[in-house]
Structures are given as structure tokens and as C-alpha cells.
C-alpha positions, -999 to +999 in steps of 0.1 A: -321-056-026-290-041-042-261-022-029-237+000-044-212-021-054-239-044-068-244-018-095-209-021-111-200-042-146-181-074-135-159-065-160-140-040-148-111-025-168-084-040-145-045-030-147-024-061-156-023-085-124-045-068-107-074-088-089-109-082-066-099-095-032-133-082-019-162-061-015-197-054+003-229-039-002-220-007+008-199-002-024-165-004-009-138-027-032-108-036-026-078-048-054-047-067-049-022-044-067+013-059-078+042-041-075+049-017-105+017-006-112+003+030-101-023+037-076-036+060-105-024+073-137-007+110-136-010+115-171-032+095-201-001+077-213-001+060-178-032+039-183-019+009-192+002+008-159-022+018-130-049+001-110-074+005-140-068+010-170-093+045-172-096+081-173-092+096-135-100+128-120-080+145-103-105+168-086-128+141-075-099+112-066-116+087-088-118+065-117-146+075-146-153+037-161-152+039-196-184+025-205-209+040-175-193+076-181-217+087-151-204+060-128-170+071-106-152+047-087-134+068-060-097+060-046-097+058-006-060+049-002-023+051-025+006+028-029+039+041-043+041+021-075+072+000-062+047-016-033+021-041-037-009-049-019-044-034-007-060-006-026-096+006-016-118+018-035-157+034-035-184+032-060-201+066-041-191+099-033-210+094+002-191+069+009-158+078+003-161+102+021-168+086+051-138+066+048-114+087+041-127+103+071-123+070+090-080+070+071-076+107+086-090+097+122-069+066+122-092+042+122-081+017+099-057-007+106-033-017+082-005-043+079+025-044+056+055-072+052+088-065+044+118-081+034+149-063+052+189-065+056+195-076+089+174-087+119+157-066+143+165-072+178+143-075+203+123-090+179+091-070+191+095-029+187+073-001+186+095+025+169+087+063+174+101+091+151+097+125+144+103+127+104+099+158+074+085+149+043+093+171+018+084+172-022+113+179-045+107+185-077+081+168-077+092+137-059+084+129-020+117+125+001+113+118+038+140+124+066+142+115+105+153+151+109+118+163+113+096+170+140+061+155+125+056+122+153+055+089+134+051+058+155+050+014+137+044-020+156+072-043+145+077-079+148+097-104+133+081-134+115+105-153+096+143-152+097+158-163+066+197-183+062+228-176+046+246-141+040+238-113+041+208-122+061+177-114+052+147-110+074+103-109+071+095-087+094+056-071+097+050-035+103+015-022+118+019+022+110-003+039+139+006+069+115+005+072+077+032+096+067+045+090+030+073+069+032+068+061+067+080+023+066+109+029+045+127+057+062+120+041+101+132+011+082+164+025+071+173+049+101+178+018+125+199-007+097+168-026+084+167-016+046+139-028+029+155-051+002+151-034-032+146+001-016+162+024-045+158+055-025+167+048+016+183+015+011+213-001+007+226+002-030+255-026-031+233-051-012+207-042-031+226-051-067+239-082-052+205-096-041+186-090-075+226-105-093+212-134-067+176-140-073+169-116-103+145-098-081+143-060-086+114-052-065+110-030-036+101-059-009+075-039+008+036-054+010+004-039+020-011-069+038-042-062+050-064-039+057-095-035+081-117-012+097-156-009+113-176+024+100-209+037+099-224+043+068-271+048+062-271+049+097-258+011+101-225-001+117-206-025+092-169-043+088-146-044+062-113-066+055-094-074+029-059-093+030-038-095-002-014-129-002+022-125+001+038-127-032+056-157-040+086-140-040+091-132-008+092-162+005+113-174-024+144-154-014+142-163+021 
């Protein structure tokens, strides 16, 4: 018998570089989405440049595929356009519905990778802040001068040589405040490399004069959850490789 996500084309109007990294029965997808692209177009002139290159809806959070007009494919989770890695996605409104409910809970765990300035010492945290998030003009901007709680599992993996040093570290969010990462990142002298908003500006011209890397080094790993969905209990996990340039300026 055939699930949801059984129903889709195969060819889906993917964004450039954009790849399946898995699905299930229950209609749930998940995309590998490289740095640059958006989690969704804002405007029509955008296509070209998000996930998939198709009409979405604001009002419903999903993707109309241009050639089943009747057939949505809804957005469960966002990247800002400068990070790559894990997007979800649902091919019913039942669904996604039920996972978002499982995002807003906290019951998916998540794991990013970062390239940062410096190293963190010990190389184990659990870092706890209390941060605003603001929109201005139409931007997010997030400060440690707030009062929301915002707590991340860090650890070091990989340490890399020379000057200024340059560190992997992986980052486990218990919260999911926009800009989250980045700004805890910053506050205690870990700058994500290639951060153009909270990081460090002249390291951040002399690294990409160095490798001719422009990227924000920030990486939506993997993802995974359990949910109940038709009155069954299922799994879900999806892990988007490291770039190769990570490990390239390390």
C-alpha cells in the first residue's frame, strides 16, 4: 500500500544543489539545502534561489508543485539562507501539523556544526542565555540583553592548526530562538567564521582573502524525532554531510 509521500512526482522542481536525503510513508521529506539558497521564496523573482523552484503560500507554509496544482508540499522547519543543511518538509496538511506541533514542544532534536574563531574551553559547555529577538525593518537581530531563556549543548570535535585558529565545534539548541547559535556563539569569543552580522569582520575578510570561502560556516546536521501519526508511533532521521569545505579550511 502507498503512503503519502509515495504519491509525489520523482521529479521534483528542486533549487540548485539541493538533494532528497530521505523520506517515509508518512509523507515527511527531508532536503539537504546548500548554503545560499532560501528556505522559501519571499517574492516570485526568488524562485530560482529557494528550496524549490515553485509558487509558495504564505497562508498555508507550503509549496504548490507546479504540475499537481492541488498537491502542497508543506515547510516544517527554516534555515537563514547563509546556513546549509536539514529542511523538512510534508506532503499533508495532517501531518504537518503534527510536527510542527512536535518543533513547538521540543521534541525534535537537532544538530548543527560550526566553524568558529577560537576554541572553546572546557571543551564540553551547556551555555544558558536570556536573549531579545527583535525584527527591524524587516530583518531579525538578536541580542543577549533579553530575558527570553535560550539554552545549547556544545562540544568540540576537531581543532584546526595555524593562526588564527580555527575550531569545529557541534551545537545541540534545547531552544530554537532565531539566531540562537550565532549570537551565544558570539557573546562568549566563538564567532562563527563568515558570520556578517555577530561576527568578527577583519577575521572574517582575512579568512575568505585565505581560502576564498565567503560562507557563513554554520550546518544543520541532523535532525531526528519519534511522532505519532494514524494512530501509529514512527521515527524519522535525516543527516545532511558536512560540506567539503569545512573540513577544507581546517
Amino acid at each position: 500500500m502507498k503512503g503519502p509521500g509515495d504519491t509525489l512526482p520523482s521529479g521534483l522542481p528542486l533549487g540548485r544543489g539541493v538533494e532528497v536525503l530521505a523520506r517515509d510513508a508518512q509523507g515527511l521529506i527531508a532536503f539537504a539545502k546548500p548554503a545560499g539558497l532560501l528556505s522559501h521564496p519571499n517574492v516570485a523573482a526568488d524562485q530560482p534561489r529557494a528550496l524549490l523552484n515553485a509558487t509558495y503560500s504564505f497562508e498555508e507554509e507550503a509549496y504548490i508543485l507546479p504540475d499537481l496544482p492541488q498537491q502542497r508540499l508543506w515547510l516544517l522547519n527554516r534555515l537563514d539562507s547563509a546556513t546549509s543543511g536539514v529542511l523538512l518538509t510534508a506532503t499533508s496538511a495532517a501531518l504537518a501539523t503534527a510536527i510542527r506541533a512536535h518543533f513547538k514542544a521540543k521534541r525534535v532534536h537537532k544538530v548543527y556544526q560550526a566553524l568558529v574563531f577560537g576554541r572553546p574551553v572546557p571543551s564540553e559547555q551547556l551555555w544558558k542565555d536570556r536573549l531579545a529577538v527583535e525584527k527591524r525593518g524587516g530583518q531579525i537581530r538578536t541580542s543577549t540583553a533579553g530575558h527570553v531563556m535560550s539554552e545549547s549543548a556544545v562540544k568540540l570535535i576537531r581543532s584546526g592548526r595555524g593562526e588564527p585558529r580555527v575550531c569545529l565545534i557541534q551545537l545541540e539548541p534545547r531552544t530554537g530562538r532565531s539566531h540562537q547559535l550565532r549570537v551565544q556563539c558570539a557573546k562568549r569569543h566563538l564567532p562563527i567564521v563568515g558570520d556578517q552580522t555577530y561576527g568578527d569582520f577583519p577575521r572574517n575578510r582575512d579568512f575568505a582573502k585565505r581560502t576564498r570561502e565567503k560562507r557563513l560556516f554554520l550546518h544543520s546536521l541532523m535532525t531526528e524525532f519519534e511522532y505519532e501519526f494514524a494512530g501509529r508511533k514512527h521515527s524519522f532521521s535525516a543527516t545532511a554531510p558536512l560540506p567539503a569545505e569545512f573540513g577544507a579550511a581546517l
